[in-house]
C-alpha positions as CSV (number, residue, x, y, z in Angstrom):
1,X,0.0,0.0,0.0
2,X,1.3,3.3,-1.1
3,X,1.0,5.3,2.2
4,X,3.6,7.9,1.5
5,X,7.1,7.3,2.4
6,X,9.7,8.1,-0.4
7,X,10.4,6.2,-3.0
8,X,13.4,8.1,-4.4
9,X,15.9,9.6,-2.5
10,X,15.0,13.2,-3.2
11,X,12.1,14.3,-5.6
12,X,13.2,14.7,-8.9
13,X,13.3,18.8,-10.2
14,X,10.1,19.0,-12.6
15,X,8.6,21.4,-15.4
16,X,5.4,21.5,-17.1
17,X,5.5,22.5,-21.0
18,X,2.5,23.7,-21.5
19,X,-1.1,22.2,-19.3
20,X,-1.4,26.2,-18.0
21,X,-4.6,27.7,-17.5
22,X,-7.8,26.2,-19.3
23,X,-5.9,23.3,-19.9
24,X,-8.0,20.3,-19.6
25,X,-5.6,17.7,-18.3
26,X,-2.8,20.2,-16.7
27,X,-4.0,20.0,-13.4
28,X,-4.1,16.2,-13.1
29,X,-0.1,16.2,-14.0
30,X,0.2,18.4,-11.6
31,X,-1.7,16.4,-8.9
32,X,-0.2,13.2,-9.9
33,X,3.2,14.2,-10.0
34,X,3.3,16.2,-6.6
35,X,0.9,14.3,-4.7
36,X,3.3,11.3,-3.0
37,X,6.3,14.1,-3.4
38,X,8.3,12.2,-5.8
39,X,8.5,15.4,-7.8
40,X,8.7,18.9,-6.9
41,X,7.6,21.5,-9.9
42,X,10.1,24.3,-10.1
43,X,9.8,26.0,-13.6
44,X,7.5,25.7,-16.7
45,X,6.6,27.2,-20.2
46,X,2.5,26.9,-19.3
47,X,1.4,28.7,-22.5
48,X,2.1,29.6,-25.1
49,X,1.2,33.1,-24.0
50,X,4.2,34.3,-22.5
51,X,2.4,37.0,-19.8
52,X,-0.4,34.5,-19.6
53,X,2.3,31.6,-18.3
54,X,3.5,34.0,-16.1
55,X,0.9,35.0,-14.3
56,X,0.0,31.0,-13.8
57,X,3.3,30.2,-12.8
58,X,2.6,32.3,-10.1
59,X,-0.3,31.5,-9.1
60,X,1.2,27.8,-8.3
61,X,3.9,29.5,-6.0
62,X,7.0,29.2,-8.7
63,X,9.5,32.0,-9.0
64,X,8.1,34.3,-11.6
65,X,11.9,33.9,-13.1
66,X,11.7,30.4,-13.4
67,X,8.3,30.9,-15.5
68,X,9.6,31.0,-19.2
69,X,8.0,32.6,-22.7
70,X,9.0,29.1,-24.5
71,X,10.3,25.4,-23.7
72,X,13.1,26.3,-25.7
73,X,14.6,29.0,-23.2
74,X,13.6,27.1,-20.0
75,X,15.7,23.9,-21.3
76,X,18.4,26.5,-22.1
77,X,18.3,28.5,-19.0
78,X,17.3,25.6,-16.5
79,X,20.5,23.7,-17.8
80,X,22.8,26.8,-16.3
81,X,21.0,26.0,-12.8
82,X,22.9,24.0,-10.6
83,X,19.3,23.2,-9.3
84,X,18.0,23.2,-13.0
85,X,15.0,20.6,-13.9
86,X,15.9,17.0,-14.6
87,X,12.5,16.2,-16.1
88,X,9.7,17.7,-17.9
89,X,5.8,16.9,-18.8
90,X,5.0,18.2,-22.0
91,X,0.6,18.5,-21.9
92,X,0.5,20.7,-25.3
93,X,-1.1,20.0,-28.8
94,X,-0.2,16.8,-30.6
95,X,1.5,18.3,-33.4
96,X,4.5,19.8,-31.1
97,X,5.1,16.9,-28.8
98,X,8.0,15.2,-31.7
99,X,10.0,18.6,-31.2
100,X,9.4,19.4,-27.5
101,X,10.2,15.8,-27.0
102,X,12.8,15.8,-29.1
103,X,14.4,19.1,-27.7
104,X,14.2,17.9,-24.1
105,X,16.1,15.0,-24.8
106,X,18.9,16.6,-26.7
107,X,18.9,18.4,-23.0
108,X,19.4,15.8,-21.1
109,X,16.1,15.7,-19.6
110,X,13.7,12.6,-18.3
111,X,10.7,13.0,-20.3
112,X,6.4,12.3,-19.6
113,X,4.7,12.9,-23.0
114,X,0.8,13.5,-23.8
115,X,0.5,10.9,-26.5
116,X,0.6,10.7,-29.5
117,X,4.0,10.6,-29.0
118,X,4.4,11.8,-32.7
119,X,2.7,11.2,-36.1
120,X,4.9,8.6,-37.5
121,X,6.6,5.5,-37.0
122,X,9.9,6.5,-38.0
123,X,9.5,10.0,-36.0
124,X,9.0,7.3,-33.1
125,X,11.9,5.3,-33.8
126,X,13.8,8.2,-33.5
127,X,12.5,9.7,-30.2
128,X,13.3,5.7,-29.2
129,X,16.6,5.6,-30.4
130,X,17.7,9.2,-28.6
131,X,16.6,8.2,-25.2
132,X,18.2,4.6,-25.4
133,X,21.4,7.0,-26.7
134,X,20.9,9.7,-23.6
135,X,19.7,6.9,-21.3
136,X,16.6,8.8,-20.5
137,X,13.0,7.9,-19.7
138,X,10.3,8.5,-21.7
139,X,7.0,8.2,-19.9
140,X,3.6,7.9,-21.9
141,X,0.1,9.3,-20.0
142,X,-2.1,6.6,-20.7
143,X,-3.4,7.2,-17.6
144,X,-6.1,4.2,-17.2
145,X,-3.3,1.3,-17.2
146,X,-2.5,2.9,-13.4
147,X,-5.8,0.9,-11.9
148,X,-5.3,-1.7,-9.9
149,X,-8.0,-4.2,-11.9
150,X,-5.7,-3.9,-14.9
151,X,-2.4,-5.5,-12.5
152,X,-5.4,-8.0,-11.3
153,X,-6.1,-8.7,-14.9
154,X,-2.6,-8.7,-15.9
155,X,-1.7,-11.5,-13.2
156,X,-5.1,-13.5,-13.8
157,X,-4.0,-13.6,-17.5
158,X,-0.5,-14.9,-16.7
159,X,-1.2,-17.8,-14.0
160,X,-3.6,-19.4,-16.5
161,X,-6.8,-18.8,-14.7
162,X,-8.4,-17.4,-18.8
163,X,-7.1,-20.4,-20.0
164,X,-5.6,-20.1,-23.9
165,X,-6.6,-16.3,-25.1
166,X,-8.9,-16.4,-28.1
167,X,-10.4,-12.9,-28.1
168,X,-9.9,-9.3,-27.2
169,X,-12.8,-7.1,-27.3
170,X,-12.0,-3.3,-26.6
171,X,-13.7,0.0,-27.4
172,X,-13.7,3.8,-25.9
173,X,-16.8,5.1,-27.0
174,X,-18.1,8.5,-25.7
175,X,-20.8,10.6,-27.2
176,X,-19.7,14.0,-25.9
177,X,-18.8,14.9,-29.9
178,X,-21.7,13.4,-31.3
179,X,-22.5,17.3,-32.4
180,X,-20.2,19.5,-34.1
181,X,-19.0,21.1,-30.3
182,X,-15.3,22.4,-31.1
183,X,-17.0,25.7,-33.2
184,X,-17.9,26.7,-29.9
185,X,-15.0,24.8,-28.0
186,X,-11.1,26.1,-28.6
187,X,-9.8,22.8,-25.7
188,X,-12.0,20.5,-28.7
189,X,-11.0,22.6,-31.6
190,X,-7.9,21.8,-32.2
191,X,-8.4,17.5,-31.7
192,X,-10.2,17.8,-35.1
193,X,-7.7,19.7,-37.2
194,X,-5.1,17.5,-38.9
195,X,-2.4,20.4,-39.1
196,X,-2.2,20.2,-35.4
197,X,-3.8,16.3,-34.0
198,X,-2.4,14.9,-37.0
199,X,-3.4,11.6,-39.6
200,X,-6.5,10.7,-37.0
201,X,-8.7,11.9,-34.4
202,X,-10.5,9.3,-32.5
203,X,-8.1,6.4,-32.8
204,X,-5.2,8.2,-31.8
205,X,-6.9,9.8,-29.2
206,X,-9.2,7.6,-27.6
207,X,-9.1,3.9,-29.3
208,X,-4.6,3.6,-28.0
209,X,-6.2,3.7,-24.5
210,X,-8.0,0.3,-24.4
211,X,-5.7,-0.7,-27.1
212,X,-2.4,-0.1,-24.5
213,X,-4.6,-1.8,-21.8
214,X,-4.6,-5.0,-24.0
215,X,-0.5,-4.6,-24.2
216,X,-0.4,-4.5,-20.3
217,X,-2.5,-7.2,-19.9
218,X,-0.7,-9.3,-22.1
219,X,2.2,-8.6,-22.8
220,X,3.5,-11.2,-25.2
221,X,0.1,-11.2,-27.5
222,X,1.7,-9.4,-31.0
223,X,-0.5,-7.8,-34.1
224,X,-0.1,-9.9,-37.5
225,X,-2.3,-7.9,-39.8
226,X,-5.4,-5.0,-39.2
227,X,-8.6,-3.9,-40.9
228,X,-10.1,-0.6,-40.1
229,X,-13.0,1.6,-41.2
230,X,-13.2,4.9,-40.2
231,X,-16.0,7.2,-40.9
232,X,-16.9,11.5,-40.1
233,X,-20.3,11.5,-39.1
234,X,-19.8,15.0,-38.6
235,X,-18.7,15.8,-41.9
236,X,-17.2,18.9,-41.0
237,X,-14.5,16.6,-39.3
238,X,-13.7,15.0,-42.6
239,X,-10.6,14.0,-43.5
240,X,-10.7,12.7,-39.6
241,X,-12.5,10.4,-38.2
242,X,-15.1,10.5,-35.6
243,X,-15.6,7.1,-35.6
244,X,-13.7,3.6,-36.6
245,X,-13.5,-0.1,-36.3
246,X,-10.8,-2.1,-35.9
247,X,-10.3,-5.8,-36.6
248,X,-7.3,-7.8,-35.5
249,X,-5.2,-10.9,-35.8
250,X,-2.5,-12.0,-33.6
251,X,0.5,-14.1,-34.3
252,X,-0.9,-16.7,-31.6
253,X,-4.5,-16.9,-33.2
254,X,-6.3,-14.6,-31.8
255,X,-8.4,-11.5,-32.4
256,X,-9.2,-8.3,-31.5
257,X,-11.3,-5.3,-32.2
258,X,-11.4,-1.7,-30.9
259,X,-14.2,0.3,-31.7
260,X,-13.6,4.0,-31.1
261,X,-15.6,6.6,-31.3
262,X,-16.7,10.5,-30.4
263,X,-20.2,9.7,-31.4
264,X,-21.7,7.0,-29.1
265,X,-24.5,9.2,-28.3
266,X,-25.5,9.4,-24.4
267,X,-22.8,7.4,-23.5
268,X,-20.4,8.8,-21.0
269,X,-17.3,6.9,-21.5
270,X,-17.6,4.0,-22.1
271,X,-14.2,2.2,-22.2
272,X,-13.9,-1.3,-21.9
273,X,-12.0,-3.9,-22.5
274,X,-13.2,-7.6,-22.3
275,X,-10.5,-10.7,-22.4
276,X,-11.9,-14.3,-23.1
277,X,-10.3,-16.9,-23.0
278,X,-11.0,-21.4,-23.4
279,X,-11.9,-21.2,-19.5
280,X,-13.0,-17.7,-18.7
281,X,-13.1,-14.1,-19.3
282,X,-12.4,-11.2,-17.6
283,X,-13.4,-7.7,-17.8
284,X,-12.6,-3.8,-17.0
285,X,-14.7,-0.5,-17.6
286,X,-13.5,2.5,-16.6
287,X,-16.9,3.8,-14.8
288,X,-16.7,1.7,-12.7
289,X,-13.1,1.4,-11.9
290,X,-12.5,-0.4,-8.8
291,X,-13.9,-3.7,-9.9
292,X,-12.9,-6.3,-12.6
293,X,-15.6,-9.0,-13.7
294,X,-14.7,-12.6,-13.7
295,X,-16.7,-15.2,-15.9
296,X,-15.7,-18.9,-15.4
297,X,-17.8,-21.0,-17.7
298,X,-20.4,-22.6,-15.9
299,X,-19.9,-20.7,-12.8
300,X,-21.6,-17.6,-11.0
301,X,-20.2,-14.3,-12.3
302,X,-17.5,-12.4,-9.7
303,X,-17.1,-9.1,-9.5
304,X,-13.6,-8.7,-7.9
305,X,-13.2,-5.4,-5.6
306,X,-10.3,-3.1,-5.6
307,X,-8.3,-3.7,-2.0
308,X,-9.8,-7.0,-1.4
309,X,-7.2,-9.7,0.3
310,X,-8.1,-12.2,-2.3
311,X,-6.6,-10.3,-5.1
312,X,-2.8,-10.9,-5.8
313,X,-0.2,-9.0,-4.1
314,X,0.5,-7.0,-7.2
315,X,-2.7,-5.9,-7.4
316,X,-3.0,-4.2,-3.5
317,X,0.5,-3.1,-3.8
318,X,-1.1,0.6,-5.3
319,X,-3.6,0.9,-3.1
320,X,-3.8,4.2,-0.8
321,X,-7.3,3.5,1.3
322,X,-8.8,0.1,2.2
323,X,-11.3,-1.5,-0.1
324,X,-14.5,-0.3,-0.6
325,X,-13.6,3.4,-1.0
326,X,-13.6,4.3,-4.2
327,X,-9.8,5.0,-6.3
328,X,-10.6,7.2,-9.3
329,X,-8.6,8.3,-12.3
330,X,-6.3,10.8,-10.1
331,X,-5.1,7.6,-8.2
332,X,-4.2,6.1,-11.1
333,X,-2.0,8.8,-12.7
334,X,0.1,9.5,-9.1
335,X,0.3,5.4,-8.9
336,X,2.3,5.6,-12.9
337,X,4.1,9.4,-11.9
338,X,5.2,7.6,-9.2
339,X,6.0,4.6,-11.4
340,X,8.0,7.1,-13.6
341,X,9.9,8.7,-11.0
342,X,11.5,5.0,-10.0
343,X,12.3,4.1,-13.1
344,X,14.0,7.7,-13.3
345,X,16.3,7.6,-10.6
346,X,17.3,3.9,-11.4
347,X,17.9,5.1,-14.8
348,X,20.4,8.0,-13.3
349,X,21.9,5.2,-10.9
350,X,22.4,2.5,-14.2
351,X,20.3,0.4,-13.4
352,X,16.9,-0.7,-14.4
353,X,14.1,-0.5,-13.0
354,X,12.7,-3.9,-12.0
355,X,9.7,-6.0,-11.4
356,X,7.5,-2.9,-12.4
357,X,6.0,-1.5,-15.3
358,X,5.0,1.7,-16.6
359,X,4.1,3.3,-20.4
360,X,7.3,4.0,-21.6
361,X,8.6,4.5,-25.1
362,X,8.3,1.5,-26.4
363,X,4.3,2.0,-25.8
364,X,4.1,5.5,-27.4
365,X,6.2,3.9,-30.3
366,X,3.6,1.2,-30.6
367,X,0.5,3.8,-29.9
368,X,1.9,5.9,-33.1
369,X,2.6,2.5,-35.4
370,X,-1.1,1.3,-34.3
371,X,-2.7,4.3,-35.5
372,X,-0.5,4.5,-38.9
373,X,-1.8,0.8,-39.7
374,X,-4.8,1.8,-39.4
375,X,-5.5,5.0,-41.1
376,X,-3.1,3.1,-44.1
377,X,-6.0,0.0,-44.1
378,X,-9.1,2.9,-43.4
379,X,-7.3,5.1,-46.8
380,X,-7.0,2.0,-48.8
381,X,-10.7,0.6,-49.1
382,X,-10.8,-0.6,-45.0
383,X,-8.5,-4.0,-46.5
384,X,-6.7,-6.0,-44.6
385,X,-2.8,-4.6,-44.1
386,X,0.1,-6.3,-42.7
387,X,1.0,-5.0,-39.7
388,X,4.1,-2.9,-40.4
């Protein structure tokens, strides 16, 4: 149980490029990152209005000189510091993550990226290449894989207890879009214009949630080949998609499909993911977090409970209250910040970080190669495409 108590020596210097006022997931950086005091923010670029940033940066207690115009004068100025940053968030549109990303790593800096990581697979590759060369972390916020039911699943999945895996069923489908919202929304505006959210909408931005769910969960299940279909029900979205369905094959046999969408009218959410396999299945939906639902063929349903002793040890080790109060999505991101900062100061120490996981490169890598696949087999007539 997380109750606390350090888990690096001393919290690791932080700054925030961009997630500044009206932000809409600055704040839950900030809270996840400071919350167990494994980081400590001391500068930022919040906006990318300069007296705007300033005047936030203040307003969270940092020296006003320590609140820059631009990411690229905090990295320059913060590396004079003796007490400079050693890592940075970057929460800003998806068409400047590859640079800021890219920029911070050429500065020596640990990095936790707002994914996309990029818009292309060999962008990616490159990002991947130049931390493995400056021995940095790259963290990705796919927030969700910080519940507890997704360790439970994880665990279930390897001891045996689903049997042989057959299918994956997965889906984020709100309905909050299912009007044209962004002309009156700037925080939406900008997730349906390609110059800035790049070659998709929905499945880069909702369907790689689930989708890096299934790659926690198992681990070792790889994609052969993908179909997808995407449509813009709001046509004023078009070349993006609003909606899309994906169809998988894995190199073990099995399938998958991820349905994502903006347009699931009077839904709320609606993530899921659903494992089956020749004994059982399991499954996870994110409003209602704290549980995970067990289906043994020919046996009662279960509903498994967050904090409950029957549960393996990997699965309580997160927990912060006692089951049967609810954890919610803030829990989740300070249980993978603090999963970041670890793997951080082991990486600083040369050594790596073990018996854990957390969403690191190699998942935003895979996140951006998903999303390519699929917009290649959605362009090309929704055929099936080798997964490249």
């Amino acid at each position: 149980m997380i109750n606390g108590e350090k888990k690096v020596e001393q919290p690791i210097r932080w700054a925030m490029v961009g997630g500044g006022r009206g932000s809409q997931i600055g704040y839950i950086h900030r809270s996840a990152a400071l919350r167990d005091h494994n980081f400590q923010l001391v500068a930022g670029a919040f906006d990318i209005n300069a007296e705007r940033g300033l005047d936030f940066g203040i307003n969270l207690h940092l020296d006003s000189k320590r609140c820059y115009s631009d990411y690229k004068t905090m990295f320059e100025e913060e590396a004079k510091r003796e007490d400079g940053i050693q890592a940075v968030s970057i929460a800003t549109p998806n068409g400047t993550h590859y640079e800021i990303c890219k920029a911070a790593l050429e500065a020596n800096l640990h990095v936790i990226c707002e994914k996309p990581l990029c818009f292309t697979t060999e962008e990616a590759k490159e990002l991947e290449a130049l931390a493995k060369e400056k021995k940095r972390v790259v963290g990705i916020t796919y927030g969700y894989s910080g519940y507890q039911a997704i360790e439970q699943g994880r665990q279930m999945i390897a001891n045996g207890e689903l049997g042989e895996i057959r299918i994956i069923n997965m889906q984020f489908a709100h309905g909050f879009h299912s009007e044209a919202v962004e002309i009156d929304n700037p925080s939406t505006k900008w997730r349906v214009d390609p110059k800035i959210v790049g070659p998709s909408y929905v499945l880069g931005d909702l369907g790689t949630h689930p989708l890096y769910l299934s790659e926690v969960m198992l681990p070792n299940l790889k994609i052969k080949k993908l179909m997808c279909t995407r449509q813009s029900f709001v046509k004023t979205r078009a070349p993006l998609e609003d909606n899309a369905y994906t169809i998988m094959e894995y190199e073990n046999g099995a399938i998958g499909t991820v349905w994502s969408s903006a347009v699931n009218a009077g839904s709320m959410h609606s993530q899921t993911i659903r494992v089956i396999g020749s004994k059982a299945s399991i499954e996870w939906w994110d409003e209602q977090p704290n549980q995970l639902r067990y289906e043994e063929q020919g046996k009662p349903v279960q509903i498994l409970e967050r904090g409950m002793n029957y549960l393996y040890p990997q699965a309580l080790a997160d927990d912060r209250i006692a089951g049967g109060h609810p954890e919610g999505l803030f829990e989740a991101w300070s249980n993978l910040y603090t999963r970041f900062a670890m793997a951080m100061e082991e990486k600083d120490q040369g050594r790596q970080l073990e018996n854990s996981w957390y969403p690191g490169i190699e998942a935003g890598v895979e996140g951006v190669r998903w999303v390519e696949n699929c917009v290649r087999s959605a362009d090309n007539g929704a055929v099936w495409v080798d997964y490249q």
